[in-house]
C-alpha positions in Angstrom: 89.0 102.6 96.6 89.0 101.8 100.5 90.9 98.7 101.2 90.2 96.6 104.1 92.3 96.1 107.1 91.8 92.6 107.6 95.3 91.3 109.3 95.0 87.3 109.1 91.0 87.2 110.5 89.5 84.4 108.8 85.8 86.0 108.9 87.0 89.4 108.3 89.2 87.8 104.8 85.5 86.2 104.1 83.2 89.3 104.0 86.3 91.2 102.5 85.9 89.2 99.4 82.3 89.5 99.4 81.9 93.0 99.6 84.5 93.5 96.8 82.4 91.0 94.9 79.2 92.6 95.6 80.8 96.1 95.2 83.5 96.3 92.7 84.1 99.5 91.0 85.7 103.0 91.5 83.9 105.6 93.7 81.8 103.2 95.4 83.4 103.2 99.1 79.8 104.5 100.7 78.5 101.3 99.6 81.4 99.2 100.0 81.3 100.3 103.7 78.0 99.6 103.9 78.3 96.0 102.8 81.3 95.5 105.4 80.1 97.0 108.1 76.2 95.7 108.0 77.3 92.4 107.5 79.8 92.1 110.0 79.8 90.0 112.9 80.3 92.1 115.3 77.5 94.7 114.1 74.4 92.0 113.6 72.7 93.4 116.9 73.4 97.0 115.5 70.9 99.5 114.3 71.0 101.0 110.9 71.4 104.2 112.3 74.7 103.1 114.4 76.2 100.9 111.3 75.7 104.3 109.6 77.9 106.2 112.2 80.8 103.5 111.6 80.4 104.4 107.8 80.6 108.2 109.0 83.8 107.5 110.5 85.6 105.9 107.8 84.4 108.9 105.6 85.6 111.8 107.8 82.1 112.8 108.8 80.4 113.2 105.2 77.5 110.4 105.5 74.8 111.5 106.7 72.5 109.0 108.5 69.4 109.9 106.1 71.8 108.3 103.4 71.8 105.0 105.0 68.4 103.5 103.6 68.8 104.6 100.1 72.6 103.1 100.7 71.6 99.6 101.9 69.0 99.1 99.4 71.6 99.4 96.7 73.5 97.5 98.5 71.0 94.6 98.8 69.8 94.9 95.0 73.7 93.8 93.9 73.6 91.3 96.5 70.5 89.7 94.9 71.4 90.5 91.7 74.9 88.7 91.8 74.3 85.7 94.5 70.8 85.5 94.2 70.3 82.2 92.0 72.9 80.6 94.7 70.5 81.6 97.3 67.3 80.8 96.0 69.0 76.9 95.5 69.9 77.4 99.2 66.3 77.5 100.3 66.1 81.5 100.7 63.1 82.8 99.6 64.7 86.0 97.7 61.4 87.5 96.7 61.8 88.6 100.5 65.0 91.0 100.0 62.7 93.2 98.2 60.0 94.9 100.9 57.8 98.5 100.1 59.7 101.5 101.0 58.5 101.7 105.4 58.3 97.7 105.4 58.2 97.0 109.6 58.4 93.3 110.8 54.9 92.4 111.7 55.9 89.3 113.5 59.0 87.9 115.7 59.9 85.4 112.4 59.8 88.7 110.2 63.6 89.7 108.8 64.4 92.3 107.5 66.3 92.2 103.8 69.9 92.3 105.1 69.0 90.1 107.4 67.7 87.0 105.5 71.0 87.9 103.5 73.2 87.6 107.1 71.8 84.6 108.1 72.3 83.1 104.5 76.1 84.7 103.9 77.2 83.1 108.1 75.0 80.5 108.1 75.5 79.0 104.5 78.2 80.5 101.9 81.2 81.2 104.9 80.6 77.0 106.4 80.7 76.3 101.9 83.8 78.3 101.5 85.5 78.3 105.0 87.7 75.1 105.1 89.2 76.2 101.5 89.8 79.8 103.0 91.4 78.7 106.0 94.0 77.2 103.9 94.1 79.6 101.7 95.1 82.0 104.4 96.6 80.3 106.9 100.2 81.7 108.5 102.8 78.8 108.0 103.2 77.8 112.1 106.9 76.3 111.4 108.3 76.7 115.2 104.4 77.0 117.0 103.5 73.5 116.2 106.0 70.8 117.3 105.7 67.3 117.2 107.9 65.3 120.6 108.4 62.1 120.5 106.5 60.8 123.9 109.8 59.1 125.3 111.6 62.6 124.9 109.2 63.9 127.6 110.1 64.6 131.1 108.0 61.8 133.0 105.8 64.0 135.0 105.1 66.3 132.2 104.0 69.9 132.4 103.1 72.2 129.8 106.5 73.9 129.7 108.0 73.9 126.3 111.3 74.8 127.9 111.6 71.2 128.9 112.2 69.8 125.8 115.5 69.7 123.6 114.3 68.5 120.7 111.5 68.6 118.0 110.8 66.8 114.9 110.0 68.0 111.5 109.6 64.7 110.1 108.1 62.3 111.9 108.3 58.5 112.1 105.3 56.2 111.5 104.0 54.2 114.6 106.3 56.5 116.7 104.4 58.0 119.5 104.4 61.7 119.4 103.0 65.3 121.5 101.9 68.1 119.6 103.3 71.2 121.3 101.3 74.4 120.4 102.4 77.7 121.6 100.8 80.6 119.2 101.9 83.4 121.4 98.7 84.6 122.3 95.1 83.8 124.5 91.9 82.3 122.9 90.7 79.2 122.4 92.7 76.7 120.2 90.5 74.8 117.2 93.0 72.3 116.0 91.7 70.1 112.5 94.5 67.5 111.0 93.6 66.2 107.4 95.9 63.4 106.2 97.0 62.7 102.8 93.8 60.5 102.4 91.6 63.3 103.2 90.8 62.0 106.3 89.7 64.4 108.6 89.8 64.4 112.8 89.4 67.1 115.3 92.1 67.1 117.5 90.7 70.5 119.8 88.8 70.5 121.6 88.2 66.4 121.5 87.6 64.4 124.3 90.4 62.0 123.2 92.8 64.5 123.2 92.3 68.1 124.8 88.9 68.8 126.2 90.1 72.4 127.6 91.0 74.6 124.3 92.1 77.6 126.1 95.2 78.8 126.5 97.9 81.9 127.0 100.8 83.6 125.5 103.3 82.5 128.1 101.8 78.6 128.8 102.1 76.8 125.3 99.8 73.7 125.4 100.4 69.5 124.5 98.0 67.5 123.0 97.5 64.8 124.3 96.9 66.9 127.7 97.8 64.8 130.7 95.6 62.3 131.7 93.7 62.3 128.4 92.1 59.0 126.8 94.1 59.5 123.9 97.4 58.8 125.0 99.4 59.7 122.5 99.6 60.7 118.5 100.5 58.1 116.3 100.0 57.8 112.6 100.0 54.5 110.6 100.4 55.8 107.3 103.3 56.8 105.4 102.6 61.1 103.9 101.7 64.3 104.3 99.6 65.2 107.7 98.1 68.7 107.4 97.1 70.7 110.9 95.1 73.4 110.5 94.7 75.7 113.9 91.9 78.4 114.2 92.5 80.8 117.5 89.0 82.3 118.7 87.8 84.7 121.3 85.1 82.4 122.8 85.2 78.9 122.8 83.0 76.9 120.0 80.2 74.9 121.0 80.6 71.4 119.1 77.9 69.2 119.1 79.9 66.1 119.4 82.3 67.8 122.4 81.2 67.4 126.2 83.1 65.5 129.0 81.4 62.6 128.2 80.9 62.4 124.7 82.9 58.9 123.3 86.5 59.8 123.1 86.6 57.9 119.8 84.3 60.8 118.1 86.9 62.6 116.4 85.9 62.1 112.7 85.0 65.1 110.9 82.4 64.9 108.0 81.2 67.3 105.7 78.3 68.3 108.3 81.0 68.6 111.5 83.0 70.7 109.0 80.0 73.1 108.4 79.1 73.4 111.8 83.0 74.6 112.7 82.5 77.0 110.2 79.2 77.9 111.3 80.6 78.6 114.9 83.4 80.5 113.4 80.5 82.8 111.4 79.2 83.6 115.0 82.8 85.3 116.2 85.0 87.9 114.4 88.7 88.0 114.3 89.5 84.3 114.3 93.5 83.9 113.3 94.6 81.1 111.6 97.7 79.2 111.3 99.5 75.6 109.8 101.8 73.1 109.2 102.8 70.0 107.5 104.5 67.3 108.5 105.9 64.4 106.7 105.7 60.7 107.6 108.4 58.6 106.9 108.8 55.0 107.5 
């Protein structure tokens, strides 16, 4: 049975599960390979015929393009058969997923079977399961996230780690602290912290905090950034504070992030959470990474 190469890639870890759900036995890699590379994010503008040629690939040469329809249709059927009662509480009309052999869209709102399904499986079921999964997955950041305690700063800071001696692992409440992030690699930082209480802020990009999420290998980054309304972190409770950090290729777009959104907008609900994850759904290869931290009196 092909396994797939999914290295710490949050979206890639979601549709992995998925197609192993959807396709679970022996001697089924055609199909399997279907499922992953059809619904993938980085193949939604692909044709059939050029998913087909990725499957061709993986198989040495021995699909044939012809085998494509009959292969997605199977595909589809297990899809509806195992996740279709979810979907059809989810508002997707799943009488749609089966269309007459020849179907052709007749107007611009017409989708195609895997379609509706794409839009459902990135625009529904990854924002449901994706906080959970991040967790679940998540590479333990132990010396990429480091808490400084503001007065241990140089006074005209710069984001050059090198500068300070010393880090915390536990850290003091009411103390004023810097979160020093250096993952060794570009993108775009998305940084959540949850505390004990389930409380839930976004840190990155925030407009308290650090508008600009990018960064690069060599230039680790501080929130607060310099000059930011939020001036430092400080938390008033004694526990566990849980930071969760999500490196993508493209900047998200955030409803409640612009340059002058109120710097005070920082709380994340059960809708913010969904649309993080249904900005993640839009991107491939996001890595993710956390810590803990423990406040002490």
């Amino acid at each position: 049975m092909i396994a797939f190469a999914t290295t710490n890639s949050l979206q890639e870890r979601f549709l992995a599960d998925f197609a192993n759900q959807v396709v679970w036995g022996r001697n089924n890699d055609t199909q399997r390979l279907c499922c992953w590379f059809r619904f993938h994010p980085q193949h939604q503008e692909k044709t059939n015929t050029e998913v087909a040629a990725e499957i061709r690939k993986q198989l040495n040469g021995s699909f044939p393009s012809t085998n494509m329809p009959a292969t997605l249709a199977a595909v589809v059927k297990k899809i509806k058969e195992q996740f279709g009662e979810k979907m059809q509480a989810d508002g997707v009309a799943v009488d749609l997923l089966q269309r007459e052999r020849g179907w052709q869209p007749q107007q611009p709102t017409d989708k195609y079977p895997w379609q509706i399904i794409y839009q459902w499986l990135w625009d529904i079921e990854f924002p449901r399961r994706g906080w959970q999964l991040a967790q679940e997955i998540a590479t333990c950041a132990i010396d990429e996230l480091q808490m400084t305690a503001i007065d241990k700063l140089p006074l005209q800071r710069r984001l050059d780690l090198d500068e300070i001696e010393t880090c915390e692992k536990t850290i003091r409440k009411g103390e004023r602290y810097a979160l020093g992030v250096n993952l060794g690699q570009d993108g775009y930082l998305l940084l959540v912290n949850q505390s004990q209480s389930g409380e839930t802020i976004c840190l990155c990009p925030s407009r308290a905090y650090r508008l600009a999420a990018q960064f690069l290998p060599d230039r680790p980054l501080y929130l607060p950034q310099l000059n930011a309304p939020g001036k430092s972190l400080r938390f008033t409770e004694v526990g566990e504070e849980y930071f969760l950090a999500i490196v993508t290729e493209k900047p998200l777009n955030l409803s409640w992030v612009s340059p002058d959104s109120p710097p005070k907008d920082i709380l994340v609900d059960e809708q913010r959470l969904r649309e993080i994850f249904m900005e993640l759904g839009k991107q491939c290869n996001g890595r993710v990474y956390y810590k803990k931290f423990l406040v002490t009196e």
